[in-house]
VOPAGU-2260 file (C-alpha; in pm, 1 decimal, decimal comma):
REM VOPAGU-2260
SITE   aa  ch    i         X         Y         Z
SITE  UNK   A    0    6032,5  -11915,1    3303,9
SITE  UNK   A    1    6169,4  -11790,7    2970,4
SITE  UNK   A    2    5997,3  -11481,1    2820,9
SITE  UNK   A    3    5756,6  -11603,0    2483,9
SITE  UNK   A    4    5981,1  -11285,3    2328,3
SITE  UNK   A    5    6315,5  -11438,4    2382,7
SITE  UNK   A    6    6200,4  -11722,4    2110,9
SITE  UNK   A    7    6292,6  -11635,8    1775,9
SITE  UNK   A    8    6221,4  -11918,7    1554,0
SITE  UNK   A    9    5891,8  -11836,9    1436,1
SITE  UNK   A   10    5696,6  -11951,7    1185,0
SITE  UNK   A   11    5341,6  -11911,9    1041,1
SITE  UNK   A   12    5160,4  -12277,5     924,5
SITE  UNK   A   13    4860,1  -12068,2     791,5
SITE  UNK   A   14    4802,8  -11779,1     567,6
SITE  UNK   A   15    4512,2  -11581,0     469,5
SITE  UNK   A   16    4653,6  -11506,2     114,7
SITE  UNK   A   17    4495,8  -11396,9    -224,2
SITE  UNK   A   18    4412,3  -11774,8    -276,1
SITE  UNK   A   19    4199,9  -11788,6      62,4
SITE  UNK   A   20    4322,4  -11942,0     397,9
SITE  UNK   A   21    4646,1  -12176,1     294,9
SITE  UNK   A   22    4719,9  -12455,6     559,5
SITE  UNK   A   23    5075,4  -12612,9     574,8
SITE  UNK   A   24    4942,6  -12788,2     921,8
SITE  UNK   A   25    4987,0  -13148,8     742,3
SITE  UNK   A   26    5285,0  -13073,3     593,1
SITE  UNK   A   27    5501,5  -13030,5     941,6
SITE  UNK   A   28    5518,1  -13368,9     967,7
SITE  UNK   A   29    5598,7  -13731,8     847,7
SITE  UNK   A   30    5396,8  -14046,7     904,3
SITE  UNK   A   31    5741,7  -14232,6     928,4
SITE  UNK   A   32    5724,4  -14411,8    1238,3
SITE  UNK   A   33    5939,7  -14142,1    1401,9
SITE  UNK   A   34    5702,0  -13865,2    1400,2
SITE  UNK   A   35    5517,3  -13832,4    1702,0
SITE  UNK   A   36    5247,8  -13585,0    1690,7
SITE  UNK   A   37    4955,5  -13442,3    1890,6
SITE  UNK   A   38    4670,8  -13290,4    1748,5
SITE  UNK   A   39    4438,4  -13088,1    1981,5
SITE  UNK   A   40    4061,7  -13000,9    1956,5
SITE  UNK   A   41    3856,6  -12769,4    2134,0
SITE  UNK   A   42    3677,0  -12482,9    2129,7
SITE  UNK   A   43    3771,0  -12102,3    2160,1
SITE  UNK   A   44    3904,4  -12026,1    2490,7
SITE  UNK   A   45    3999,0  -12326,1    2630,5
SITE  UNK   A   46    4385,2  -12299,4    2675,2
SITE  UNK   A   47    4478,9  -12470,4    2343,7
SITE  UNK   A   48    4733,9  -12172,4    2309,8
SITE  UNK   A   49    4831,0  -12168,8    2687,4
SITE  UNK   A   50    4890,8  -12534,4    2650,1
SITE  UNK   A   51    5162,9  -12533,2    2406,7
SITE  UNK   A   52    5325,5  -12206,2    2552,9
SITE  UNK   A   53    5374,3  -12409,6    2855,3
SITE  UNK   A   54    5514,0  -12674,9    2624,6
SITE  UNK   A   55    5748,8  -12477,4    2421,6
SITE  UNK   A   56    5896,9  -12317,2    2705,4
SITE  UNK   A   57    5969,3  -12616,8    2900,3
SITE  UNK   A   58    6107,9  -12766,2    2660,6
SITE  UNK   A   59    6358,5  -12480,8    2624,1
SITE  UNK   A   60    6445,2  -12475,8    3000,9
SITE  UNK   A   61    6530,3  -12827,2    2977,5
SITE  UNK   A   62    6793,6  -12760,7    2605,0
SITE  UNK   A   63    6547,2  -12805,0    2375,0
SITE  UNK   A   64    6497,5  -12597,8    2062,4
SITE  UNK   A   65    6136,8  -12526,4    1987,0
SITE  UNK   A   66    5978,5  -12374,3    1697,8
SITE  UNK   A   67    5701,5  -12193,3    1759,4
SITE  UNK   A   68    5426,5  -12092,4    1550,6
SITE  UNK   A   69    5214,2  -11836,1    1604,8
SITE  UNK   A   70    4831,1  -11802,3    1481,1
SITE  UNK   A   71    4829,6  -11538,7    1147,6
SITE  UNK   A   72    4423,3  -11471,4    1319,3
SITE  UNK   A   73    4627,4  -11368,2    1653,1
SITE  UNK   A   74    4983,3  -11334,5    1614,8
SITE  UNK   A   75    4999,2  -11369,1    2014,6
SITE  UNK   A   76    4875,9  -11729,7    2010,7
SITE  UNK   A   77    5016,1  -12020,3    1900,3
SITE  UNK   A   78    4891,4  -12304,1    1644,8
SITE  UNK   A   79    5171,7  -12528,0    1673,9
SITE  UNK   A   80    5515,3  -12647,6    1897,7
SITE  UNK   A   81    5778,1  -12788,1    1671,5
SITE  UNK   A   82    6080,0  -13014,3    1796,0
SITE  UNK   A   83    6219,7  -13076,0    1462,3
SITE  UNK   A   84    6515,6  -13262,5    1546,1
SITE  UNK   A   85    6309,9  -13445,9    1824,1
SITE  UNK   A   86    6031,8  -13548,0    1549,2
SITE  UNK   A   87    5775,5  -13421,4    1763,0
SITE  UNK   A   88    5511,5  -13150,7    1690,0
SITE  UNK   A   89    5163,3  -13017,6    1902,3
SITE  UNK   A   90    4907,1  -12822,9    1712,8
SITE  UNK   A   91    4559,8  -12716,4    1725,6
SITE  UNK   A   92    4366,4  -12917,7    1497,0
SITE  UNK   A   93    4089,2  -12671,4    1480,3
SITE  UNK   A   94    3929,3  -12498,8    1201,8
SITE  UNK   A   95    3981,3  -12318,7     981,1
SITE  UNK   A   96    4367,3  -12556,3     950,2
SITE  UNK   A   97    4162,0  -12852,6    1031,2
SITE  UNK   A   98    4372,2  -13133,6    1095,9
SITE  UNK   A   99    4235,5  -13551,7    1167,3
SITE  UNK   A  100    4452,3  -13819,5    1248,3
SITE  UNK   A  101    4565,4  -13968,6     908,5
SITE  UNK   A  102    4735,5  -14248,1    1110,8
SITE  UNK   A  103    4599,2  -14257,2    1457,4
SITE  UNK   A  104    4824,7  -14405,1    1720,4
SITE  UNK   A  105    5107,7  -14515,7    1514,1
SITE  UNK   A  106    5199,1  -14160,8    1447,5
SITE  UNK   A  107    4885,8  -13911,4    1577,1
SITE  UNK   A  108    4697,5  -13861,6    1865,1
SITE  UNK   A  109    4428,4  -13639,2    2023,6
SITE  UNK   A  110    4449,3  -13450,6    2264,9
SITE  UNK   A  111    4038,3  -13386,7    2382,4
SITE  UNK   A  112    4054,4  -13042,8    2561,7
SITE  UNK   A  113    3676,1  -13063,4    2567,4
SITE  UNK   A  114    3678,8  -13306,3    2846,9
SITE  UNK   A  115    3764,5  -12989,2    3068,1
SITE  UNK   A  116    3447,5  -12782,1    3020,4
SITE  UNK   A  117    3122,0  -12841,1    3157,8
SITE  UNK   A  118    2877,8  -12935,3    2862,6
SITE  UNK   A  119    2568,6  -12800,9    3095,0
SITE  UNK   A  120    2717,5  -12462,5    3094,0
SITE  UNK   A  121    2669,6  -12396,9    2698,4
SITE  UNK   A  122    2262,0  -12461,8    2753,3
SITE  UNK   A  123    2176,7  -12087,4    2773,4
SITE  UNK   A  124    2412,7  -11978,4    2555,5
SITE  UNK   A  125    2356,3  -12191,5    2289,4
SITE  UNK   A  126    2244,9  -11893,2    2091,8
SITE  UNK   A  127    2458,3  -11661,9    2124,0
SITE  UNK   A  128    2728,6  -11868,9    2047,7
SITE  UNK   A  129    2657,4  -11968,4    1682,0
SITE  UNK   A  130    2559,5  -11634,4    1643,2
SITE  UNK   A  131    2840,9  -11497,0    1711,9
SITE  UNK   A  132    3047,6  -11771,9    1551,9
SITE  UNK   A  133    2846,2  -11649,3    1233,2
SITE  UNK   A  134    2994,7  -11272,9    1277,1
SITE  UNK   A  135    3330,9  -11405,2    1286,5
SITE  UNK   A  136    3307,6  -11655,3    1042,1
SITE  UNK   A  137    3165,1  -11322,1     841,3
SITE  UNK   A  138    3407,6  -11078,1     892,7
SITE  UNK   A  139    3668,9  -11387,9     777,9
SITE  UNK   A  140    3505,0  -11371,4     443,9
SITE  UNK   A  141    3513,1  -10984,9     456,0
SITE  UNK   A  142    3873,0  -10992,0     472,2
SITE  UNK   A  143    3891,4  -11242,5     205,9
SITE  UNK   A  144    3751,2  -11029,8      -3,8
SITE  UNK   A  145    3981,3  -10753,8      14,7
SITE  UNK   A  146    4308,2  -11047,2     -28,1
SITE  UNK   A  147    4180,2  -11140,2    -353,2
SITE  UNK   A  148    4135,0  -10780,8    -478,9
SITE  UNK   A  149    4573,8  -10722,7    -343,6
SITE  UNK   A  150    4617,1  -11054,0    -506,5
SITE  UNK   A  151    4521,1  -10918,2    -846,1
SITE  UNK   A  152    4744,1  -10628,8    -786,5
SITE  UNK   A  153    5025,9  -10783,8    -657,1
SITE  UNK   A  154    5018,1  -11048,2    -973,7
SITE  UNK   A  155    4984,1  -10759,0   -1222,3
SITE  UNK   A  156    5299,0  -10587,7   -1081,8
SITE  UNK   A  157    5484,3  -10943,0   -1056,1
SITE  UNK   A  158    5404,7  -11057,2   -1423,2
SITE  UNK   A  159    5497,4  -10692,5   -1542,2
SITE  UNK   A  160    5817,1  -10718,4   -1398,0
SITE  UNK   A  161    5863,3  -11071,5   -1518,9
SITE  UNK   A  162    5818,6  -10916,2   -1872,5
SITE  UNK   A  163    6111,2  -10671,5   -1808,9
SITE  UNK   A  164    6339,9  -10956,4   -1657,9
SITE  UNK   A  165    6590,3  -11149,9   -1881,8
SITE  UNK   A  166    6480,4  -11461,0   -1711,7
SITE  UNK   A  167    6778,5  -11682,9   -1866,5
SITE  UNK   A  168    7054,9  -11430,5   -1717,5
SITE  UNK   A  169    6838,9  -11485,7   -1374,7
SITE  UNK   A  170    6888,8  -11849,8   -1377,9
SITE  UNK   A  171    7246,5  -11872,6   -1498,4
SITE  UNK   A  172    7339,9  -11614,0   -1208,0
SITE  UNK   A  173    7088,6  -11869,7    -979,9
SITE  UNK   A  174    7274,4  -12157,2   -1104,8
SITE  UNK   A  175    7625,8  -12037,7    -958,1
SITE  UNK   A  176    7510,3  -11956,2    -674,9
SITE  UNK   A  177    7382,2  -12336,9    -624,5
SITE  UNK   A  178    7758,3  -12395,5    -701,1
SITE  UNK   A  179    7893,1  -12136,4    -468,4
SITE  UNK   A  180    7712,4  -12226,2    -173,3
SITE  UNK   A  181    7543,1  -12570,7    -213,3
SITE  UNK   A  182    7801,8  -12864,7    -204,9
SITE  UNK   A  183    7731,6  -13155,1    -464,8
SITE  UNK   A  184    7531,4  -13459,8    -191,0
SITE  UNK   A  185    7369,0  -13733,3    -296,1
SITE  UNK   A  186    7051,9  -13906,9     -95,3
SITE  UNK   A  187    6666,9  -13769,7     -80,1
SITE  UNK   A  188    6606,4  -13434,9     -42,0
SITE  UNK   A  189    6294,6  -13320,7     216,3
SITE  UNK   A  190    6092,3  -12993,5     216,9
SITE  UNK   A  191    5866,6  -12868,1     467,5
SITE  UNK   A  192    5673,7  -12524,5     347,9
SITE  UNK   A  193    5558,6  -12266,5     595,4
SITE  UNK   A  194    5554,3  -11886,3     591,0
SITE  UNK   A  195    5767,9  -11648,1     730,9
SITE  UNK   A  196    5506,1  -11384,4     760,7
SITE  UNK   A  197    5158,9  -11298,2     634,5
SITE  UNK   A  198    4857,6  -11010,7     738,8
SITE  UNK   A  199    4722,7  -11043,3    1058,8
SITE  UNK   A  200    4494,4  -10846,3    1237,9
SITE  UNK   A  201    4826,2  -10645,0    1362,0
SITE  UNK   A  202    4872,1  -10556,9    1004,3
SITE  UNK   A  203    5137,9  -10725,9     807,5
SITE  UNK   A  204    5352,2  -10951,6    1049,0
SITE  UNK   A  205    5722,2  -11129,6     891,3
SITE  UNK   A  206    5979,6  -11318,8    1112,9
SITE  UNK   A  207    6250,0  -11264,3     940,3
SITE  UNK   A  208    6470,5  -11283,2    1278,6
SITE  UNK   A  209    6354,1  -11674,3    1251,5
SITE  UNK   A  210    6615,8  -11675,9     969,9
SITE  UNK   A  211    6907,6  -11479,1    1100,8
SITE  UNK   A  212    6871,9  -11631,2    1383,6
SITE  UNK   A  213    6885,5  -11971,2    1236,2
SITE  UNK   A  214    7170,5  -11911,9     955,8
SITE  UNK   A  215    7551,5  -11789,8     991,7
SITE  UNK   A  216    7493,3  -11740,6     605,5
SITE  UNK   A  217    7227,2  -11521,5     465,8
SITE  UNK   A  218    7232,4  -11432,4      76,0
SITE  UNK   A  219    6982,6  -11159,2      11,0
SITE  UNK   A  220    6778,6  -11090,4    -268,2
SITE  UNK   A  221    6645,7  -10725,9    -283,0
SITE  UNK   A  222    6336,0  -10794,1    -488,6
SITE  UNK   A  223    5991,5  -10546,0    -474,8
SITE  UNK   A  224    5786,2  -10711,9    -698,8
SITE  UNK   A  225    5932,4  -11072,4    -672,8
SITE  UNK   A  226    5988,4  -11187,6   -1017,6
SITE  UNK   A  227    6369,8  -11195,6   -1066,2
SITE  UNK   A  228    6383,1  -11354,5    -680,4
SITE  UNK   A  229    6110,7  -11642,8    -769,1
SITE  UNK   A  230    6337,9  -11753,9   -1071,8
SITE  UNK   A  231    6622,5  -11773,7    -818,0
SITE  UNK   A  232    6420,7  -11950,9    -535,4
SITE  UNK   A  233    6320,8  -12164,4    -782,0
SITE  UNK   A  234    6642,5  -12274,7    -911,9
SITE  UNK   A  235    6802,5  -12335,7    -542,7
SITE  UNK   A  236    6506,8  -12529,0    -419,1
SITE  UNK   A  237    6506,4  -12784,1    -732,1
SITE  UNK   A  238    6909,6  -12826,5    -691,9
SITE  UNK   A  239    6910,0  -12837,5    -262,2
SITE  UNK   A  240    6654,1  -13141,3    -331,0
SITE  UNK   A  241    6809,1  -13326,2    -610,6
SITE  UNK   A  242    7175,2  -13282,4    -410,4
SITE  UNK   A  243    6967,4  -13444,8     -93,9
SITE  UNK   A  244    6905,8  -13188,8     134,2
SITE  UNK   A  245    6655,8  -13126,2     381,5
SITE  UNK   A  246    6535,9  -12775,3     284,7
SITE  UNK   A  247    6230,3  -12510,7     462,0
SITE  UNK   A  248    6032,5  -12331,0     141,6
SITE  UNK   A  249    5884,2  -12032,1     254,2
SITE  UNK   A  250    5567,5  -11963,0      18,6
SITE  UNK   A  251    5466,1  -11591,7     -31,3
SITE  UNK   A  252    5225,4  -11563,6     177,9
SITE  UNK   A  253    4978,7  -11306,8     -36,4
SITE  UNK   A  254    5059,9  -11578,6    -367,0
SITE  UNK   A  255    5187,9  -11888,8    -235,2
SITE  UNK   A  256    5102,4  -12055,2    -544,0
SITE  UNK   A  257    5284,6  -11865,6    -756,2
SITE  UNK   A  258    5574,7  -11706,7    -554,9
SITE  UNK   A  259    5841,9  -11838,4    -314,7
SITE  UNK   A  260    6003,7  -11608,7    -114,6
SITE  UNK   A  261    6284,9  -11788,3     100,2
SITE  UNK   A  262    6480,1  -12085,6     126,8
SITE  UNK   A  263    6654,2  -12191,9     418,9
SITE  UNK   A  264    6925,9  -12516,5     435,2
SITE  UNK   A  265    7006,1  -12607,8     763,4
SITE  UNK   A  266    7295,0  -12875,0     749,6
SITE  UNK   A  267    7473,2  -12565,3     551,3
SITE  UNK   A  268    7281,8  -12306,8     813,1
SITE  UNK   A  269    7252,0  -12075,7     459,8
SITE  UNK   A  270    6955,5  -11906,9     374,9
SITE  UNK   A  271    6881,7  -11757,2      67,2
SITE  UNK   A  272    6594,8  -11475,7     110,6
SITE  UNK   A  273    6386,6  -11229,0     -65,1
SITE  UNK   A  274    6402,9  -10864,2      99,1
SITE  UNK   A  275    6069,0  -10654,6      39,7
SITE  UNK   A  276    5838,5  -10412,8     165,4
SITE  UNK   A  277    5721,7  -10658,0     377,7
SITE  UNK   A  278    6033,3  -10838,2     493,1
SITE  UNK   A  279    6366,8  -10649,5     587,8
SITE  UNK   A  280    6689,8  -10828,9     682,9
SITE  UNK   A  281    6910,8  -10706,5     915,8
SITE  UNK   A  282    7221,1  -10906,1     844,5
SITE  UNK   A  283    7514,5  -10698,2     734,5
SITE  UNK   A  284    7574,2  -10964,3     420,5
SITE  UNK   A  285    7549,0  -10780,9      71,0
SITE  UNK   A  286    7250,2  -10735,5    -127,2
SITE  UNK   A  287    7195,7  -10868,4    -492,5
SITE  UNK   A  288    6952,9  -10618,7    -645,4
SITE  UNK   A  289    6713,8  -10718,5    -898,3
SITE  UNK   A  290    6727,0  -10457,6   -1137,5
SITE  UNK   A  291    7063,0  -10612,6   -1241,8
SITE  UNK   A  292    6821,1  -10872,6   -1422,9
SITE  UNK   A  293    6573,9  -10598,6   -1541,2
SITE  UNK   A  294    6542,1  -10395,1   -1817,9
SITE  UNK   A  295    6489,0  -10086,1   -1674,5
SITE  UNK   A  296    6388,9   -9853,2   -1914,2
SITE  UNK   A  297    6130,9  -10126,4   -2036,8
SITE  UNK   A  298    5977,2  -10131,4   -1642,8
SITE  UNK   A  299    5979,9   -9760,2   -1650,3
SITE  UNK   A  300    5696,6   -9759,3   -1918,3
SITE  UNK   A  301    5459,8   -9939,7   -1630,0
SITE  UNK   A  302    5580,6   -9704,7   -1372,9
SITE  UNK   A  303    5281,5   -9543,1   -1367,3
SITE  UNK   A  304    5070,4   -9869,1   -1311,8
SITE  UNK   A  305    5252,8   -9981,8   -1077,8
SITE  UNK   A  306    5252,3   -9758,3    -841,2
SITE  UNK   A  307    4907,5   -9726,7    -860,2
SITE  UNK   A  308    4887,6  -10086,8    -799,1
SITE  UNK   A  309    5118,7  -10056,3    -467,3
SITE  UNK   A  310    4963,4   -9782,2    -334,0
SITE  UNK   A  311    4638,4   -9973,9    -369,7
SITE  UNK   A  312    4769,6  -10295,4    -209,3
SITE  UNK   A  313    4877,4  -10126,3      93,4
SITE  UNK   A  314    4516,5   -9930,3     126,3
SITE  UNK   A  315    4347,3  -10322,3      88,6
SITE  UNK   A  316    4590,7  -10501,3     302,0
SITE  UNK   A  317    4468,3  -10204,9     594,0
SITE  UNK   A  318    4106,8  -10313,3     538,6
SITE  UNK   A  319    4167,9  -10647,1     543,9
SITE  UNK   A  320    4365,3  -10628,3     881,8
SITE  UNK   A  321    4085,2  -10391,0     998,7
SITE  UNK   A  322    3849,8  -10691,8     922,6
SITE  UNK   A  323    4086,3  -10954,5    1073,3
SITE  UNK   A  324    4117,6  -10727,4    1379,7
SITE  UNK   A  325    3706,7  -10712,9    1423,5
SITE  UNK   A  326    3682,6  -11052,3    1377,0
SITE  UNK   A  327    3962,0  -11119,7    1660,8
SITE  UNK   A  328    3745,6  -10930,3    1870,6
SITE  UNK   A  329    3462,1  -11089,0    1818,7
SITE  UNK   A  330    3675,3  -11440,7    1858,0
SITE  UNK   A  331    3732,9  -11303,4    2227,2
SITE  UNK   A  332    3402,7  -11286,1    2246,9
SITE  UNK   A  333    3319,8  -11609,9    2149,9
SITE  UNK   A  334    3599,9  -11753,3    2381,3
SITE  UNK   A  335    3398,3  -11602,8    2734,8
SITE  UNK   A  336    3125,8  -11870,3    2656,1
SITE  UNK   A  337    3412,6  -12143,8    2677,3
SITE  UNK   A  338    3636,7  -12022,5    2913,9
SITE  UNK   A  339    3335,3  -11955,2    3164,1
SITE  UNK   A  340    3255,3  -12341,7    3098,6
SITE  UNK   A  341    3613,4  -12460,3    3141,9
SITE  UNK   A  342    3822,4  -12642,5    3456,5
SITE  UNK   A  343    4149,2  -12461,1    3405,7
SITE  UNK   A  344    4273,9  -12638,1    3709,0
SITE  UNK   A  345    4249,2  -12965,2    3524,4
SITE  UNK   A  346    4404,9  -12832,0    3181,8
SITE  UNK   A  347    4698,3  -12683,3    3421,1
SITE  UNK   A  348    4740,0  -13026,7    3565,1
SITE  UNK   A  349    4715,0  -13234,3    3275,2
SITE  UNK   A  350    4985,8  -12927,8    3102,8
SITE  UNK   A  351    5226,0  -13061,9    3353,6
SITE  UNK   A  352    5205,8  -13426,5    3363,4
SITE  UNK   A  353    5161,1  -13453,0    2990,4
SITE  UNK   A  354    5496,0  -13202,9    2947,4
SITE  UNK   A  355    5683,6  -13384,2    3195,0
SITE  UNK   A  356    5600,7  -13742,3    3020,8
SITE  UNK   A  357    5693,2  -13628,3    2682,9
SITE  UNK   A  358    6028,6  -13417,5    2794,0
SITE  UNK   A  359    6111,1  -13727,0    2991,3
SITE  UNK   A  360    6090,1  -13967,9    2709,4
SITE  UNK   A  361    6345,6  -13730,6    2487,1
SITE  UNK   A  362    6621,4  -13675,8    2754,1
């Protein structure tokens, strides 16, 4: 069976950013007619995660290309299988990235993993489990609380720097490299957002292997505080959609709202990516700094300020993984009262004859 490790098209579908928790869950998917999808619901603990492991690696024994994407609560489970060019994706449907059928069995189904557990076994625990549901849920909002206090850092630094750029020299430079790399198409362009990282209770986690693994042609943007980049993400997602392409936006994951970090073509396998604290590229193709749209001398005068504000960020984006890493803990906890109440031997059968049906009807 193929290693989890040896996958490296990774994604996040979730973030917990400055804005709160940000769900792209509805948004890997079309209600086409093509689209087949599987939504499943269950508690903690009951092999959601082992489910689509099973899945995903399966599928790759047998050619397939999965996506995976892990949970940004638990980078080592998973929320969500992909098989883009199969149409087919299998997520948990669970809070907090609730997801219902918008258009059950023509395009969604369920996938009931509480028909596995015992209901009698929750009686004397019944408790205990929504109190310790309340301690997660909790220490969730603790580390909320220190995302919104990096978000007003990280947006002081980014509209500083905005000040300083020559934003019209940004998007002329933006604009030919839409020419350079981006041939003139016609047709209707698609997007699907996710992230490429985000904080996690293992700190700050980015995939940026997803991307060099993924493009023969990476142009880099070496960008600390964002605001030259965004200009230039801006301008390449607006042309790749009006020339027709099929395009992945990757939000910020701290500022999704406001920032986009990467965009990634893959009929022209090019990607066009921000490199930050956060996120390093390892691909040997050149960098494009972003002081060539600043004006330096002007940034200097915030110098000060700034670094105040990163060294702050990086102090708040610790407490909040601290937080995220207590409430993961107390998640495991939670998940004993389920997994004690589960029939594992029926969720490993049904794992099998449901991933045998569906590889079957793709070959």
């Amino acid at each position: 069976m193929i290693p989890m490790e040896n996958f490296k098209k990774k994604y996040f579908l979730g973030a917990n950013s400055c804005e709160g928790f940000v769900s792209k869950f509805g948004d890997c998917y079309r209600p086409d007619g093509e689209w087949r999808v599987f939504i499943i619901k269950g508690g903690p603990g009951t092999g959601k995660s082992s489910f689509m492991k099973y899945v995903a690696v399966k599928a790759a024994e047998r050619g397939f290309d999965p996506i995976l994407c892990p949970c940004s609560s638990d980078p080592q489970s998973l929320d969500a299988v992909i098989l883009q060019k199969q149409k087919i994706v299998i997520m948990d449907g669970t809070a907090p990235h609730t997801v219902d059928p918008a258009y059950p069995g023509a395009c969604e189904k369920i996938l009931n993993f509480g028909e596995f557990w015992n209901d009698d076994a929750f009686k004397a625990d019944k408790k205990a489990i929504v109190e310790v549901a309340d301690r997660n849920h909790a220490l969730h909002a603790a580390a909320s609380r220190y995302m919104r206090a990096v978000g007003f850092l990280l947006a002081d630094n980014f509209k500083t720097a905005l000040a300083c750029t020559d934003q019209e020299k940004t998007a002329a430079y933006a604009d030919g490299l839409c020419k350079k790399y981006i041939p003139k198409s016609k047709g209707n362009g698609v997007e699907w957002q996710r992230f490429l990282g985000g904080i996690t209770p293992l700190g700050v986690v980015s995939y940026a292997e997803t991307l060099t693994a993924s493009a023969e042609k990476t142009v880099i943007i070496k960008d600390e505080f964002g605001a030259a980049s965004n200009i230039i993400m801006t301008r390449i997602r607006n042309y790749a959609l009006q020339n027709g392409y099929e395009i992945v936006t990757l939000k910020n994951p701290f500022l999704p709202s406001l920032m986009t970090d990467h965009i990634y073509i893959p009929a022209l396998s090019l990607a066009f990516v921000t490199e930050n604290t956060f996120t390093h590229f390892e691909a040997e193709d050149s960098r494009i700094h972003a002081r060539r749209f600043t004006a330096n001398s002007q940034l200097h005068a915030s110098r000060e300020r700034m670094k105040f504000n990163k060294k702050a960020e990086r102090e708040l984006l610790l407490a909040a993984a601290g937080k995220l890493a207590q409430a993961k803990a107390v998640h495991d906890e939670l998940e004993h009262y389920y997994i004690t109440a589960m029939d594992f031997e029926q969720v490993t059968a049904f794992a099998q004859r449901f991933t045998a049906q569906l590889l079957d009807s793709i070959q």
